[in-house]
DSSP file (Angstrom, degrees, kcal/mol; ACC not computed):
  #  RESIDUE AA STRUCTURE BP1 BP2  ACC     N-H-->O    O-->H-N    N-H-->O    O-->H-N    TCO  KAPPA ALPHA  PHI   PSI    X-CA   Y-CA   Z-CA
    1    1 A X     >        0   0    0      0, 0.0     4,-2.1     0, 0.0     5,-0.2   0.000 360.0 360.0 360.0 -33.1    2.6   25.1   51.3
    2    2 A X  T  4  +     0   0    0      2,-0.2     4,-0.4     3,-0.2    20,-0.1   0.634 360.0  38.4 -64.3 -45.3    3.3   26.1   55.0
    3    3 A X  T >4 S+     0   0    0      2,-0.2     3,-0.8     3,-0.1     5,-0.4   0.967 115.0  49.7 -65.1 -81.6    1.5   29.1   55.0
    4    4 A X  G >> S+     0   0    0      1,-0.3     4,-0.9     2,-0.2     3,-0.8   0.718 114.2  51.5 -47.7 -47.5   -1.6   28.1   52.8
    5    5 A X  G 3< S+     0   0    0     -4,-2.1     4,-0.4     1,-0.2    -1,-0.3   0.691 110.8  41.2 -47.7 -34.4   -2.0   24.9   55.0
    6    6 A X  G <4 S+     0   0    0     -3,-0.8     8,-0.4    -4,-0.4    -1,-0.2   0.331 125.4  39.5-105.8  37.8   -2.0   26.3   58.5
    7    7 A X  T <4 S+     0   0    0     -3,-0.8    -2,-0.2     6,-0.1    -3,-0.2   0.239 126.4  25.0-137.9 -27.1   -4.1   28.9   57.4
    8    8 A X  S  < S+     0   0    0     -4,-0.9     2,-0.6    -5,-0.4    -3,-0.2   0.871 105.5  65.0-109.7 -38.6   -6.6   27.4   54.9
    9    9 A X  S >> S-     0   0    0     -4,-0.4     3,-0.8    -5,-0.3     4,-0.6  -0.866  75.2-145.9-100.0 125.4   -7.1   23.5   55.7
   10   10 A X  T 34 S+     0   0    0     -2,-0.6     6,-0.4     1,-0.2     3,-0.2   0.799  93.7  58.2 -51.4 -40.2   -8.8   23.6   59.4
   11   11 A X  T 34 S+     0   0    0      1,-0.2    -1,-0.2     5,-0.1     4,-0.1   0.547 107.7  45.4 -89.1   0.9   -7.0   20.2   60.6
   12   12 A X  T <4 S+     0   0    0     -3,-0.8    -1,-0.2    -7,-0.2    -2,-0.2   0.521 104.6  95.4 -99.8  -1.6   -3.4   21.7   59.9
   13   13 A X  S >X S-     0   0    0     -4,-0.6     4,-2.5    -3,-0.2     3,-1.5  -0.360  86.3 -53.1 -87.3 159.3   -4.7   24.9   61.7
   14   14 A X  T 34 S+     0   0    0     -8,-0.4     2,-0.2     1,-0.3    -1,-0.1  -0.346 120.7  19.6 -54.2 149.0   -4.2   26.0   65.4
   15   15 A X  T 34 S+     0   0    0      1,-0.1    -1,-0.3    -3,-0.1     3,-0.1  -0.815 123.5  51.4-120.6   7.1   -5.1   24.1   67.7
   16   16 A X  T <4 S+     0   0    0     -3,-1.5     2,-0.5    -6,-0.4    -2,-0.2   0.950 122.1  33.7 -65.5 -58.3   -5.2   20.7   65.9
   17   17 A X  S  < S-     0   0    0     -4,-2.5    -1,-0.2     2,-0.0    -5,-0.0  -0.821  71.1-146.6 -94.6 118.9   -1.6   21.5   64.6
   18   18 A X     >  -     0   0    0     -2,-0.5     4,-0.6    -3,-0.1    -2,-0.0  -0.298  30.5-119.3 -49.5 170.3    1.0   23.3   66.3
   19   19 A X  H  > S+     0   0    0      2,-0.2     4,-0.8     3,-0.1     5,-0.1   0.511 115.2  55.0 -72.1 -21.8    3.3   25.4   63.3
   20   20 A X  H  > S+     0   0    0      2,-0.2     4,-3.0     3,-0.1    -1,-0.1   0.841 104.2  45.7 -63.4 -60.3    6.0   23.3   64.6
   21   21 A X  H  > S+     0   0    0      1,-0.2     4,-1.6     2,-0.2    -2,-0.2   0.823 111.9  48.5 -70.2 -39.1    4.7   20.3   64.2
   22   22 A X  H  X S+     0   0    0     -4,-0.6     4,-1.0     2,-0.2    -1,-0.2   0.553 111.0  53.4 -97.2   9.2    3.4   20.8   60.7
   23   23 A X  H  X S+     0   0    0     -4,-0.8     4,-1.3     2,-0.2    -2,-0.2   0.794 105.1  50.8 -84.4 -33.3    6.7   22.1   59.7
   24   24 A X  H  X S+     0   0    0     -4,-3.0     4,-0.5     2,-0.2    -2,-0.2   0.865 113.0  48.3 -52.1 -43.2    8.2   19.2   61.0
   25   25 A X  H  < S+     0   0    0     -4,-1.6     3,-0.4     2,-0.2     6,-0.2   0.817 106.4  61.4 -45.5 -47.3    5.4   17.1   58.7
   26   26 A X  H  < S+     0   0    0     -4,-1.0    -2,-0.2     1,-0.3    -1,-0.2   0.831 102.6  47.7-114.1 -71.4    6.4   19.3   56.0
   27   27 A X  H  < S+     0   0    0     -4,-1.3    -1,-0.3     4,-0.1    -2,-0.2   0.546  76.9 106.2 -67.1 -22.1   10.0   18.1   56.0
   28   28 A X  S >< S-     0   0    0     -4,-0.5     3,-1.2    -3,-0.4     4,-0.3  -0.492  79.0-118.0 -80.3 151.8    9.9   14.5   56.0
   29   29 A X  T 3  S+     0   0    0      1,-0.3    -1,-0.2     2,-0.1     3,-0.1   0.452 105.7  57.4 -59.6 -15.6   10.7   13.1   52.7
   30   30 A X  T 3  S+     0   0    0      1,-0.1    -1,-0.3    -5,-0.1    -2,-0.1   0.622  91.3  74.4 -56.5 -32.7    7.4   11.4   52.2
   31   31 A X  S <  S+     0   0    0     -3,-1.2     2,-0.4    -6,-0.2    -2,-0.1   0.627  92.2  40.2 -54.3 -44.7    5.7   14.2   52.5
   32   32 A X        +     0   0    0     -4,-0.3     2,-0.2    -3,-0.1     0, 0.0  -0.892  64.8 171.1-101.4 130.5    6.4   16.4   49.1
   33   33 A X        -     0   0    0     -2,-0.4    -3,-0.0     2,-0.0    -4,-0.0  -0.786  21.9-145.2-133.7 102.0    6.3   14.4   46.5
   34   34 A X        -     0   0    0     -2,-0.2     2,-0.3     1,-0.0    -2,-0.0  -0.417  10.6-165.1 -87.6 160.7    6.4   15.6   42.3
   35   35 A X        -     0   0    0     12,-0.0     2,-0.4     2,-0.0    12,-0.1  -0.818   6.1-156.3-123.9 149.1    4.5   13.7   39.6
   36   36 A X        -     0   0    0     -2,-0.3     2,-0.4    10,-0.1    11,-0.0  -0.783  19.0-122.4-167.7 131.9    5.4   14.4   36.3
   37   37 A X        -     0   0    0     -2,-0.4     2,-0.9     1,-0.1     5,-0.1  -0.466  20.4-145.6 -91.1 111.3    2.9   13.8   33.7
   38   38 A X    >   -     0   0    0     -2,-0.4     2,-2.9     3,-0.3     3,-1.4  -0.614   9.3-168.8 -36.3  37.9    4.2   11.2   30.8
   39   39 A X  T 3  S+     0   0    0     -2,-0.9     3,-0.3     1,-0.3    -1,-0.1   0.362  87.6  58.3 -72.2  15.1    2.8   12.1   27.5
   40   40 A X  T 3  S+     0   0    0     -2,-2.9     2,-1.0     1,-0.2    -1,-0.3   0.788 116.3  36.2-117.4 -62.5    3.8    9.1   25.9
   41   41 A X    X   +     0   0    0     -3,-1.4     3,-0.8     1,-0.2    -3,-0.3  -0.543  67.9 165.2-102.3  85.3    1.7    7.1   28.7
   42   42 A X  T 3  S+     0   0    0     -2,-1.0    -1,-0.2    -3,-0.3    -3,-0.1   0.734  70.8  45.8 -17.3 -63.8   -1.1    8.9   29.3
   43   43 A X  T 3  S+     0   0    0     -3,-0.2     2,-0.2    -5,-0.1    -1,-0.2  -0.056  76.6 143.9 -92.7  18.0   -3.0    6.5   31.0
   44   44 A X    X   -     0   0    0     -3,-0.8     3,-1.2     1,-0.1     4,-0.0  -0.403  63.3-119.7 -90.4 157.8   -0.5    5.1   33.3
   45   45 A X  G >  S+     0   0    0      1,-0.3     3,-5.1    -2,-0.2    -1,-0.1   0.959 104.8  68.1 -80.5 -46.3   -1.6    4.1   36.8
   46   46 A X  G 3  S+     0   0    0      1,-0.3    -1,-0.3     2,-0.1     3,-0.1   0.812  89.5  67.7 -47.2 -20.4    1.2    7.0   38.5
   47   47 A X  G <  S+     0   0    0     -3,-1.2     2,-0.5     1,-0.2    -1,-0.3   0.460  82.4  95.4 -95.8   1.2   -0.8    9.4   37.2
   48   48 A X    <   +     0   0    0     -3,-5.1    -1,-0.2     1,-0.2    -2,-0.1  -0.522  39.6 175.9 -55.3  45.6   -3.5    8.5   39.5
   49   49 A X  S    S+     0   0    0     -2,-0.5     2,-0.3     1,-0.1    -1,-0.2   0.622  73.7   4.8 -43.8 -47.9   -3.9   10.2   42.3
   50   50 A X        -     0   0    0     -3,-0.1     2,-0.4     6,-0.0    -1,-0.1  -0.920  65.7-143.1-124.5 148.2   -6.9    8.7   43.5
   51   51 A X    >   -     0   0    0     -2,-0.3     3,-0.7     3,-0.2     2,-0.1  -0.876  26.5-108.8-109.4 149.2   -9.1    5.8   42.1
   52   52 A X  T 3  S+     0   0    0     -2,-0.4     3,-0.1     1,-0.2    -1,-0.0  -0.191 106.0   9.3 -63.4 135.4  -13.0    5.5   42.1
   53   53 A X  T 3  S+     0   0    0      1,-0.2     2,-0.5    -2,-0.1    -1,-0.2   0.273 104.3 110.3  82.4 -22.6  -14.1    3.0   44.5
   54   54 A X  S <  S-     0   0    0     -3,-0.7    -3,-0.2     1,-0.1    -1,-0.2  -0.664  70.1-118.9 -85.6 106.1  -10.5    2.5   46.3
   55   55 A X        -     0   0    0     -2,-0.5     2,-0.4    -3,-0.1    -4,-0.1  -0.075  26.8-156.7 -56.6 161.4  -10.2    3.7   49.5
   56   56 A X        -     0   0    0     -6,-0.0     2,-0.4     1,-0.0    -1,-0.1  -0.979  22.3-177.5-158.1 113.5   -7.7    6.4   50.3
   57   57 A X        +     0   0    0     -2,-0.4     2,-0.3     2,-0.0    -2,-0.0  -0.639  64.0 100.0-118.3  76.2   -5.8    7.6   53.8
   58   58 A X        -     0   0    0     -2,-0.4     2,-0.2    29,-0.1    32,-0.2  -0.939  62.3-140.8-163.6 142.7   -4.1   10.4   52.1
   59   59 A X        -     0   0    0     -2,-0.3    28,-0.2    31,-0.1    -2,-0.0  -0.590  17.4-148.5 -95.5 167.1   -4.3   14.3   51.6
   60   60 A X  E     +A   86   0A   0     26,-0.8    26,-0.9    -2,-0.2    28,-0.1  -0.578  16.4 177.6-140.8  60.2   -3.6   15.9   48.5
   61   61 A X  E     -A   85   0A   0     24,-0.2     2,-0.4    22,-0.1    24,-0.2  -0.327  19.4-151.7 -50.2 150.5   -1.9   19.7   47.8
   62   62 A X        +     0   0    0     22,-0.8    21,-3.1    19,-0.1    22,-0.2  -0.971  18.9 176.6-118.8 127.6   -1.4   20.5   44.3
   63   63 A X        -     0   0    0     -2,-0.4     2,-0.2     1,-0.4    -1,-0.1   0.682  63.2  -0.3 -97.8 -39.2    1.4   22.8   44.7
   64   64 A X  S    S+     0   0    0     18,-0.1    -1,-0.4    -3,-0.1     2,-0.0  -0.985 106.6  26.1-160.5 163.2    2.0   23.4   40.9
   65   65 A X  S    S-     0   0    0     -2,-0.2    17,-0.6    -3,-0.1     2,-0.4  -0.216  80.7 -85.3  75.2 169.1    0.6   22.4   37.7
   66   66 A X  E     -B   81   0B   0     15,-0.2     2,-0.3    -3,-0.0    15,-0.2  -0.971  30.6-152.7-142.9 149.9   -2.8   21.2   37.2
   67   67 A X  E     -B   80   0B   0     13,-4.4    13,-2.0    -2,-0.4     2,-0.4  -0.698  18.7-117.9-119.7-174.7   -4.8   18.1   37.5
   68   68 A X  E     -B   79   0B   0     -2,-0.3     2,-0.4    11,-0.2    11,-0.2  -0.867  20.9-162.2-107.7 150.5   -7.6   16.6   36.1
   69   69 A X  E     +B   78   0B   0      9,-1.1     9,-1.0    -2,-0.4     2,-0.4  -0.987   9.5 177.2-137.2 110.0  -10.8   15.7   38.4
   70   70 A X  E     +B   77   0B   0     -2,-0.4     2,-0.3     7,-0.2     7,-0.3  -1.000  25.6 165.3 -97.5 138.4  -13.7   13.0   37.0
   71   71 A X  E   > +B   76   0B   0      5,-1.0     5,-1.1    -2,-0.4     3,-0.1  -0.953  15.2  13.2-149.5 176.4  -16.0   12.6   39.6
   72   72 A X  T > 5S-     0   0    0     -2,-0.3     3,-2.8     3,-0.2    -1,-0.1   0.200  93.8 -56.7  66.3 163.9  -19.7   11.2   40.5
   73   73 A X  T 3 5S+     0   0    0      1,-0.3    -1,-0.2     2,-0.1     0, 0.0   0.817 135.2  56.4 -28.6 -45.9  -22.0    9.3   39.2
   74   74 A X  T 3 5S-     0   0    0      1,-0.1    -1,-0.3    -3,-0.1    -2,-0.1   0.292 102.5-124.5 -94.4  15.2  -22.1   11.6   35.9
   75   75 A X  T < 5 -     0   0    0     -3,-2.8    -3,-0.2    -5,-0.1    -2,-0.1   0.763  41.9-169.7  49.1  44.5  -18.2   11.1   35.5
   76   76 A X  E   < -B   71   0B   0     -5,-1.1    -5,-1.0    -6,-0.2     2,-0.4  -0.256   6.9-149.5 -67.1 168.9  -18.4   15.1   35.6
   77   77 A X  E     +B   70   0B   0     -7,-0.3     2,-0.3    -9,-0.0    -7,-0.2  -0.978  25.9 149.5-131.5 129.8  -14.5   16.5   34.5
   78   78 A X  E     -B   69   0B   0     -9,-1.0    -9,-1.1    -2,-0.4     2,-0.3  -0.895  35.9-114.3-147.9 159.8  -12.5   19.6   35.5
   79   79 A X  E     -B   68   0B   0     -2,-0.3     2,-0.3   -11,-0.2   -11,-0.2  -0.650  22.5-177.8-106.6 138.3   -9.3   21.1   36.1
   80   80 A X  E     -B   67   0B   0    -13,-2.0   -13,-4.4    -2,-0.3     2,-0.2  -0.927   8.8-169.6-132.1 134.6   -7.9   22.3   39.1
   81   81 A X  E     -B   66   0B   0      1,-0.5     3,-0.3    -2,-0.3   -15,-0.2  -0.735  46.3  -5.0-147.9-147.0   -4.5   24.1   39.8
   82   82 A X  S    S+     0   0    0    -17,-0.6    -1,-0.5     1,-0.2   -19,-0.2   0.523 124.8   9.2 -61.7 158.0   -2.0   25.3   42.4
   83   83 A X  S    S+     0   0    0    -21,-3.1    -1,-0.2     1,-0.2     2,-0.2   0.522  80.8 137.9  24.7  40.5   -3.7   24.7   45.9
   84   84 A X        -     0   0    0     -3,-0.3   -22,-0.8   -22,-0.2     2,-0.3  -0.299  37.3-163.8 -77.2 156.0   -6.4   22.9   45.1
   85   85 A X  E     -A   61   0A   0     -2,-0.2     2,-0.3   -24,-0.2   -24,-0.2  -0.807  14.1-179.8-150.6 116.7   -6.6   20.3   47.7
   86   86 A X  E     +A   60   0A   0    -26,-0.9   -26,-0.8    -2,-0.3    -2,-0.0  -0.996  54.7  43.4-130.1 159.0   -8.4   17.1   48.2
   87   87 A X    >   +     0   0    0     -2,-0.3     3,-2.4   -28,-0.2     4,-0.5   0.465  51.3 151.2 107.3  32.2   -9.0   13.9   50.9
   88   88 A X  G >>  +     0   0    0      1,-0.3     3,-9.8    -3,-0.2     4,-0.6   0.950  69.3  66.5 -41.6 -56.5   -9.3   16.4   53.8
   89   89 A X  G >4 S+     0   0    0      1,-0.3     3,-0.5     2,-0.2    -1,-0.3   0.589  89.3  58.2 -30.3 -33.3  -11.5   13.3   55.1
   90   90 A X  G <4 S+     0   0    0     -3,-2.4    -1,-0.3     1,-0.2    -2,-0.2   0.570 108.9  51.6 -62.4 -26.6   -8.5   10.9   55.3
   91   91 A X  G <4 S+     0   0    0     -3,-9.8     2,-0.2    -4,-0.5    -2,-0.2   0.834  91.9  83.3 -77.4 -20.8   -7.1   13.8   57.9
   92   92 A X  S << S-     0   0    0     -4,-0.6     2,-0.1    -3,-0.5   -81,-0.0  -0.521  94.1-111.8-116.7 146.2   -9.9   13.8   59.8
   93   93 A X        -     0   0    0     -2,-0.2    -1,-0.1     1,-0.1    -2,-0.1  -0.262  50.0 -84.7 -90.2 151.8  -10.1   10.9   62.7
   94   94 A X        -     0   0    0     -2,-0.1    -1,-0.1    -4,-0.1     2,-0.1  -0.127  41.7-106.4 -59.8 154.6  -13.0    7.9   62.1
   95   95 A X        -     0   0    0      3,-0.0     2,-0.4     0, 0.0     3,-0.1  -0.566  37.5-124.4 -71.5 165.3  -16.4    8.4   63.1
   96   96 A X        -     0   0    0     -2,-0.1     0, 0.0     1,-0.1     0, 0.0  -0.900  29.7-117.8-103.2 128.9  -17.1    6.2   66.3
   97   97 A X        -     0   0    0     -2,-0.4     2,-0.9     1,-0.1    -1,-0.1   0.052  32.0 -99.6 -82.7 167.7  -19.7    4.2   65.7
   98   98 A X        +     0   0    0      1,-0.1     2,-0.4    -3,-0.1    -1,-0.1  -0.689  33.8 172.5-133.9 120.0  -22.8    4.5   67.8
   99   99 A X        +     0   0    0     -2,-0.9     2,-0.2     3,-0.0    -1,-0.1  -0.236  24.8 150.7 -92.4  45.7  -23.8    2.5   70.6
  100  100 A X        -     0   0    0     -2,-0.4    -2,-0.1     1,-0.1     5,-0.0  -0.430  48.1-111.9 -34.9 122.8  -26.6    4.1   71.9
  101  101 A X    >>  -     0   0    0     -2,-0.2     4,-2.3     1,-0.1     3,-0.8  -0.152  23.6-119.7 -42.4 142.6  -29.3    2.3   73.6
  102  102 A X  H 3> S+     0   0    0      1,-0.2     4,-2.3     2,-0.2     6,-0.3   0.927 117.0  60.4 -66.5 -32.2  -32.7    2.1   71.9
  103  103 A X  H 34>S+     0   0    0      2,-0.2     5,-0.8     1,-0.1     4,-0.5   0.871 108.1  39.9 -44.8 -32.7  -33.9    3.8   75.0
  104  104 A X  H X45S+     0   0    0     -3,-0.8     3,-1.9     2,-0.2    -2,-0.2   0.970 112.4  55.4 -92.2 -51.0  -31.6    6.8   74.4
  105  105 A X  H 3<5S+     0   0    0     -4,-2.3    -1,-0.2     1,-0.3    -2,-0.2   0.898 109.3  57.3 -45.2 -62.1  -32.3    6.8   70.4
  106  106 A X  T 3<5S-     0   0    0     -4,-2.3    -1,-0.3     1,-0.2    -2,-0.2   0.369 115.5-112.7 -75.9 -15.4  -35.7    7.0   71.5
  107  107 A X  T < 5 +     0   0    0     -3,-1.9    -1,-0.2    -4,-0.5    -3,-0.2   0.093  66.7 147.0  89.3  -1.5  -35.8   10.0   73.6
  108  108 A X      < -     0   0    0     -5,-0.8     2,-0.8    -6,-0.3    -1,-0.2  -0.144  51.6-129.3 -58.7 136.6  -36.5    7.9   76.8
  109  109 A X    >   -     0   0    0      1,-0.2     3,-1.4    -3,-0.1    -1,-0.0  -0.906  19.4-141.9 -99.3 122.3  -35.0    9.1   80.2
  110  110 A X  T 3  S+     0   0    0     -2,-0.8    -1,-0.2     1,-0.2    -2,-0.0   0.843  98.8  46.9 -64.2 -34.2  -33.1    5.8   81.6
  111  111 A X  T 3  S+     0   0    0     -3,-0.1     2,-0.8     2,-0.1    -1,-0.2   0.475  83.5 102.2 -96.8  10.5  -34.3    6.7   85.0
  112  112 A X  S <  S-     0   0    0     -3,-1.4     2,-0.2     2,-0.0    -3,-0.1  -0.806  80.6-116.6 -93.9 137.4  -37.5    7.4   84.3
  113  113 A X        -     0   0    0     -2,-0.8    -2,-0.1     1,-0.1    -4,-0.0  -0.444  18.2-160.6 -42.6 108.6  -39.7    4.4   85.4
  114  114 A X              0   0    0      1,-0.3    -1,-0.1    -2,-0.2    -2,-0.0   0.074 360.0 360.0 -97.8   5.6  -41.7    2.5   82.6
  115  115 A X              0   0    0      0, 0.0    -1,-0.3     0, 0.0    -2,-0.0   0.650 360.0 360.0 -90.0 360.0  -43.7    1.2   85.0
């Protein structure tokens, strides 16, 4: 995981993450987690990673195994397996909204004179 992350996902790569740091990440016990898939309840809510419409501040290795993927509009379905990755967006720090002036949106120079 160590490798393939500071080499493959951009926000665990130099110079947003030291190797130090995300081997330190790496180790805490939250961090790793296995699922193992129920056949007897199928449809059981652990076996979620993510739900549609529910917001989500978490990334997602698949390390081993394979999952299943619905997504869009068209409920499209495929399978994905070791290092597959998704909710890079959850790594990535919030947009900052933007207060721009309507002058500035506008292409107006604040110190040019409107008279």
């Amino acid at each position: 995981a160590h490798r393939f992350l500071a080499t493959e996902v951009n926000l665990f790569c130099s110079p947003q993450m030291s190797e130090k740091i995300l081997l330190r990440l790496l180790k805490h016990p939250e961090v790793i987690k296995e699922i193992k898939f129920d056949t007897e309840n199928k449809k059981g809510s652990e076996h979620y990673l993510y739900q549609r419409n529910k917001p989500a501040d978490y990334f997602i290795l698949i390390l081993q195994g394979k999952v299943e993927v619905e997504a869009g509009k068209e409920n499209m379905k495929f399978e994905t397996g070791p290092f597959s990755f998704y909710g890079v967006m959850a790594l990535s720090p919030s947009p900052v909204a933007d207060f721009r002036s309507p002058s500035h949106a506008s292409g107006l120079n604040r110190s040019v004179s409107l008279n």
